[in-house]
C-alpha positions in Angstrom: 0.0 0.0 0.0 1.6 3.6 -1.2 1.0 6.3 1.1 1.7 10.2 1.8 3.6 10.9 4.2 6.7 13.8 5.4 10.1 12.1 5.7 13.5 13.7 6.8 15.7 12.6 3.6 19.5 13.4 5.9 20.5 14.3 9.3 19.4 18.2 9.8 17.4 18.0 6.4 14.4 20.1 6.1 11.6 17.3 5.8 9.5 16.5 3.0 6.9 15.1 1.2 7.0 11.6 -0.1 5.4 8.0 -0.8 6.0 5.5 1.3 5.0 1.7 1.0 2.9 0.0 3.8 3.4 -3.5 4.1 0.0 -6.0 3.7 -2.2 -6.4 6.4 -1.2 -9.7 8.1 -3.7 -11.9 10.6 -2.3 -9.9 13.3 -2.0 -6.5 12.0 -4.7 -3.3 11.9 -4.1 -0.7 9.4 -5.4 2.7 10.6 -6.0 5.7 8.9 -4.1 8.2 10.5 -6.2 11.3 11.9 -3.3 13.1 13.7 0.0 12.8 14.8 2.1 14.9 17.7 5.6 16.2 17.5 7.6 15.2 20.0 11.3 16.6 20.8 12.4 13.3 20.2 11.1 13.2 16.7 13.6 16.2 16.3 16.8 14.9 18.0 16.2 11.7 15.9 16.0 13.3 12.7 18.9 15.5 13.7 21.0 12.6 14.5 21.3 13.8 18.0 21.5 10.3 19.1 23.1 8.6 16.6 23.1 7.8 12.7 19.6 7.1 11.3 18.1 4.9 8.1 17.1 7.9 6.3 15.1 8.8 4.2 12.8 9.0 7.8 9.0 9.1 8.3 8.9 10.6 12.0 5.7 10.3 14.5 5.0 8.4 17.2 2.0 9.9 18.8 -0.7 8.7 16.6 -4.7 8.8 16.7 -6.7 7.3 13.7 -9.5 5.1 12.8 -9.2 1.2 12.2 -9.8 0.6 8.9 -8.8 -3.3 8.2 -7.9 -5.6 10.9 -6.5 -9.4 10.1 -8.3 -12.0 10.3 -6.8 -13.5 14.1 -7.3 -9.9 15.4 -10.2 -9.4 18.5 -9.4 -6.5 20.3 -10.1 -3.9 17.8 -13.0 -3.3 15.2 -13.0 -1.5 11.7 -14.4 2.3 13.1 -12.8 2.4 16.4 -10.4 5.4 17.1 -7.2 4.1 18.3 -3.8 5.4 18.7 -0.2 4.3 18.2 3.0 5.5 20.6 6.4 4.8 20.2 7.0 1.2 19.8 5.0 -1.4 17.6 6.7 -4.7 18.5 8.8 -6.5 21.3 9.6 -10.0 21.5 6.5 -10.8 23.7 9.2 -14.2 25.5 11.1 -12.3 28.0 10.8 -11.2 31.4 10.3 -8.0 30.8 7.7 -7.9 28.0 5.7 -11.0 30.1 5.5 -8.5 33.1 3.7 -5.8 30.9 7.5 -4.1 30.2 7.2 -4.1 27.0 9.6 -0.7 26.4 12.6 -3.0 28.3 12.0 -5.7 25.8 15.2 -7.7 26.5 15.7 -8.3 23.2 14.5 -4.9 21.7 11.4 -3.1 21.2 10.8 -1.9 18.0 10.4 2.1 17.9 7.3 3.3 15.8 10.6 4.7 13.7 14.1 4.3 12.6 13.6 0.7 14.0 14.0 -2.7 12.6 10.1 -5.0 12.5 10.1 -8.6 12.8 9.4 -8.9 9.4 12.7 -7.2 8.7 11.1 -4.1 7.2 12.2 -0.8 8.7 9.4 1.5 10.8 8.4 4.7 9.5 6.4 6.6 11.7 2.7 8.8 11.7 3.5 12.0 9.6 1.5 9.8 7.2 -1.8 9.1 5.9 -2.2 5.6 7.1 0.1 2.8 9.0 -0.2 -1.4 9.6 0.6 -2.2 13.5 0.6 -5.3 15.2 -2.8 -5.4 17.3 -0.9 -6.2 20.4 0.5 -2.9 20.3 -2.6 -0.6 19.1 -4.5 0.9 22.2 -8.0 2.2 21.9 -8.8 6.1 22.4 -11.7 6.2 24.9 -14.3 8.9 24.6 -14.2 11.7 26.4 -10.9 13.2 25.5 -10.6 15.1 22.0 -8.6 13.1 19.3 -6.7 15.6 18.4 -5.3 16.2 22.1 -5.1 12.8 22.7 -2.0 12.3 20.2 0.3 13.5 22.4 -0.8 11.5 25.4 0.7 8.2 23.5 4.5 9.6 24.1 3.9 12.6 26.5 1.5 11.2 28.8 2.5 8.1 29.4 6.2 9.3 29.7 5.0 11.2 32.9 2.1 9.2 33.8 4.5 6.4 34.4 7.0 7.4 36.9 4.2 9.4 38.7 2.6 6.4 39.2 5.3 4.4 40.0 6.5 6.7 42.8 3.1 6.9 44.4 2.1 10.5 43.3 -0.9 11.1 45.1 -2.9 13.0 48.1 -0.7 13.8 50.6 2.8 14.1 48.5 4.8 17.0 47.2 5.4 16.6 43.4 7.5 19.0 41.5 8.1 19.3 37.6 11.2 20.5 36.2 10.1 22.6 32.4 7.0 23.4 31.7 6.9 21.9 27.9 5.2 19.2 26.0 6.4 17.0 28.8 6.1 19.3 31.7 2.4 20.6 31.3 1.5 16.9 31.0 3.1 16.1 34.5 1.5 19.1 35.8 -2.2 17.7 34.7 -1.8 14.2 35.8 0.1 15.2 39.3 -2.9 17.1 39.9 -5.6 15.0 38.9 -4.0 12.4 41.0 -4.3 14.3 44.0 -0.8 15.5 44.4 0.6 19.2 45.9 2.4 20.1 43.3 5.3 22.7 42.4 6.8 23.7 38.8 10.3 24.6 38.3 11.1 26.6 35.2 13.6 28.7 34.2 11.6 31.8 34.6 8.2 33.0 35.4 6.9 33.7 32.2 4.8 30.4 32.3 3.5 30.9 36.0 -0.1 31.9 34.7 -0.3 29.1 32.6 1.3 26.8 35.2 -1.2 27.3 37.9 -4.0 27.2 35.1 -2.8 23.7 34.2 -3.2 22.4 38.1 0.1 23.4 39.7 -0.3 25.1 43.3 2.8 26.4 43.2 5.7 28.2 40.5 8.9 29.0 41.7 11.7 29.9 38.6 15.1 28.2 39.1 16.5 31.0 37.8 16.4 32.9 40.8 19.3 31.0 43.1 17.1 31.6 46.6 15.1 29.4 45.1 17.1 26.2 45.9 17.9 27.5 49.7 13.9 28.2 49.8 12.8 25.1 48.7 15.3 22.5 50.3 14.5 18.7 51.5 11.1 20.0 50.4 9.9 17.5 47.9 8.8 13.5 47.7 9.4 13.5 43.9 10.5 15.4 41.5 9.8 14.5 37.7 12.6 16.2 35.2 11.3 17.0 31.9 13.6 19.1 30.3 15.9 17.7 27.3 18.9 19.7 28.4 22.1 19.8 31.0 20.9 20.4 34.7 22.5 20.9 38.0 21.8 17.7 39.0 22.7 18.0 42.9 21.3 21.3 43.1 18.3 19.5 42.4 18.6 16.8 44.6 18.6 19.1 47.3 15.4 20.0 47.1 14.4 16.0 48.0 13.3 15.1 51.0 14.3 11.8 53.1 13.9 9.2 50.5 12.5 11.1 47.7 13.5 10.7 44.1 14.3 12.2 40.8 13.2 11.3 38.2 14.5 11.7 34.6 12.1 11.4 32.1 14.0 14.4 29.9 16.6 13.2 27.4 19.8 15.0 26.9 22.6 14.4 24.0 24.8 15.1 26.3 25.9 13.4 29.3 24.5 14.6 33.2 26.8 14.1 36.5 26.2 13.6 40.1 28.1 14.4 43.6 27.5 10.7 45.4 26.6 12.6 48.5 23.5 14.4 47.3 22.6 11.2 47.4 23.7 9.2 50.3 23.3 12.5 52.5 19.3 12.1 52.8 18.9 8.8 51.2 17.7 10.0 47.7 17.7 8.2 44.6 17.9 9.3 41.0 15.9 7.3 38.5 15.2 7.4 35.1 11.7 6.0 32.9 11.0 5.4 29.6 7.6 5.7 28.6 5.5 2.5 29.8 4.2 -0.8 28.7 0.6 -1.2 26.7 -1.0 -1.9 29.3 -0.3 0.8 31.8 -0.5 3.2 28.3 -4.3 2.2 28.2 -4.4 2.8 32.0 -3.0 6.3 31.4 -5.4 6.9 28.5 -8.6 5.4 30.3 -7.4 7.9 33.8 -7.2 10.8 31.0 -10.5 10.1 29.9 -12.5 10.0 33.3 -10.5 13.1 34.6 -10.9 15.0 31.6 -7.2 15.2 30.3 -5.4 15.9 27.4 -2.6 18.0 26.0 -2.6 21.8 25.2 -2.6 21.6 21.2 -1.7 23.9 18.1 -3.0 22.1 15.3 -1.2 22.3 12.3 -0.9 21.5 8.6 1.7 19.0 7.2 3.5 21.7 5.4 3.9 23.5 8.7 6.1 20.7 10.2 9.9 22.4 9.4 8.5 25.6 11.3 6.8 23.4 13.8 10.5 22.0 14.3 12.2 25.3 14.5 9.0 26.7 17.2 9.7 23.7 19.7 13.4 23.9 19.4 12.9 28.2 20.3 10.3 27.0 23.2 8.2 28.8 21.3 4.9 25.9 21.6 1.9 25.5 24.2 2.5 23.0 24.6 2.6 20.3 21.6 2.3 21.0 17.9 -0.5 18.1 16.1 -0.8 17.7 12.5 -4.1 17.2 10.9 -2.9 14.5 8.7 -5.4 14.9 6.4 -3.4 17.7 4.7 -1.0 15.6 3.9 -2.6 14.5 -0.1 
């Protein structure tokens, strides 16, 4: 099957628009037309080569919300006309420890990313900037109703990113939560901490984003910029979620843990972050990081979106508005997640 779609033909290439094959629909497969698809950060780095050489020409895009429009024949779970949505991997081994304890993203042998990866059928991924993609039902998760598509795209990378570790490290009534960067990560964080029931705190740069932080949930905004803030704020928090994609002070933030808290890095750098031992061992903190989550915490995450009303702050956008959606997210210049309505694709 050819399709439209937006590729990245080299590293730091402008992208464009192309024809790309689909493989068949197999028994275990569902093709989906794609509604919309998110830009993530990480579509950026990879395109850029941030994190290392890539099978170009591309297709980027793994925040994905379409309709099911073939399924194979061995395939239950999903219906031709349900909405469903894609994130960022579409195939593990299924065999392993990992992917048999719903850990699908630690695949010991591998996940397969939605893009740049390697399918079991040998076939390299190309992700959603397209008009239509064929996914292994195991790893398609159905879009409750309740939450608009279109701000439901981002929720298959960026909400389950923070959803995860928040989770995981009990956010809930009763614990102080605070959110480094208030991005397409961050304002996530700052929905889902507070619809869990947390206190919780942003840390930006600045306050230029305090109005919108509180608006998002947040009872507090404090900007890291200002160095009273870390003396302030000390041994003050349970968890702290980092969103940001860049270098941090990674003690200074430590400091602001209480006994036993954590950090968590959910942000991806290029470049590699250091520790002093004893912001650790001083209060008995650990540092953590989390990738994403397995399908079935992902349709937890999207099922707790729908009842509490949640999903991301969108600009909607046309497919040839991706390069300048590219340059806007690398000059913070996005609330909070750029979608393309993939229909302008051809």
């Amino acid at each position: 099957m050819r399709v439209h779609a937006y590729a990245a033909p080299a590293a730091a290439e402008p992208l464009a628009p192309t024809i790309i094959e689909r493989r068949d629909v197999g028994p275990n497969d569902v093709l989906i037309e794609v509604e919309y698809a998110g830009i993530c950060h990480s579509d950026i780095h990879t395109v850029n080569g941030d994190w290392g050489p890539q099978p170009y020409p591309l297709v980027p895009g793994h925040e994905i919300v379409g309709i099911v429009t073939e399924v194979g024949a061995a395939v239950t779970r999903h219906q031709v006309g349900d909405r469903v949505g894609v994130g960022c991997m579409v195939n593990a081994c299924g065999e392993c420890a990992n992917c048999r304890n719903g850990d699908e993203q630690y695949c010991l042998d591998g996940m397969v990313p939605t893009y740049g990866g390697v399918d079991r059928d040998g076939t390299v991924t190309q992700g959603g900037y397209s008009t239509h993609v064929v996914v292994d039902a195991g790893f398609v998760l159905s879009v409750p109703e309740g939450i608009d598509p279109a701000a439901a795209a981002p929720l298959l990378c960026a909400g389950i990113t923070t959803y995860s570790p928040l989770r995981r490290w009990g956010a809930g009534p009763g614990k102080k939560v605070a959110v480094v960067g208030l991005g397409g990560l961050g304002h996530m964080a700052v929905k889902i901490a507070h619809a869990m029931g947390a206190e919780v705190t942003v840390l930006s740069q600045s306050l230029k984003k305090q109005e919108d932080g509180l608006r998002l949930g947040a009872d507090h905004y404090h900007a890291t910029g200002d160095p009273d803030t870390f003396e302030r704020l000390a041994g003050r928090f349970d968890l702290i979620v980092n969103t940001v994609s860049a270098r941090i002070d990674l003690d200074a933030y430590l400091g602001l843990l209480a006994v036993d808290g954590t950090l968590v890095n959910v942000g991806a750098p290029a470049e590699p972050l250091s520790l002093n031992v004893f912001s650790l061992i001083g209060a008995r903190r650990s540092y953590a990081g989390s990738m994403i989550g397995g399908i079935a915490e992902t349709q937890e995450m999207l099922n707790f979106c729908a009842e509490h009303r949640i999903g991301a702050d969108v600009e909607l956008i046309s497919a040839d508005q991706i390069n300048e959606a590219y340059r806007r997210v690398l000059a913070s210049d996005v609330r909070y997640r750029f979608v393309i309505d993939t229909a302008t694709l051809g």
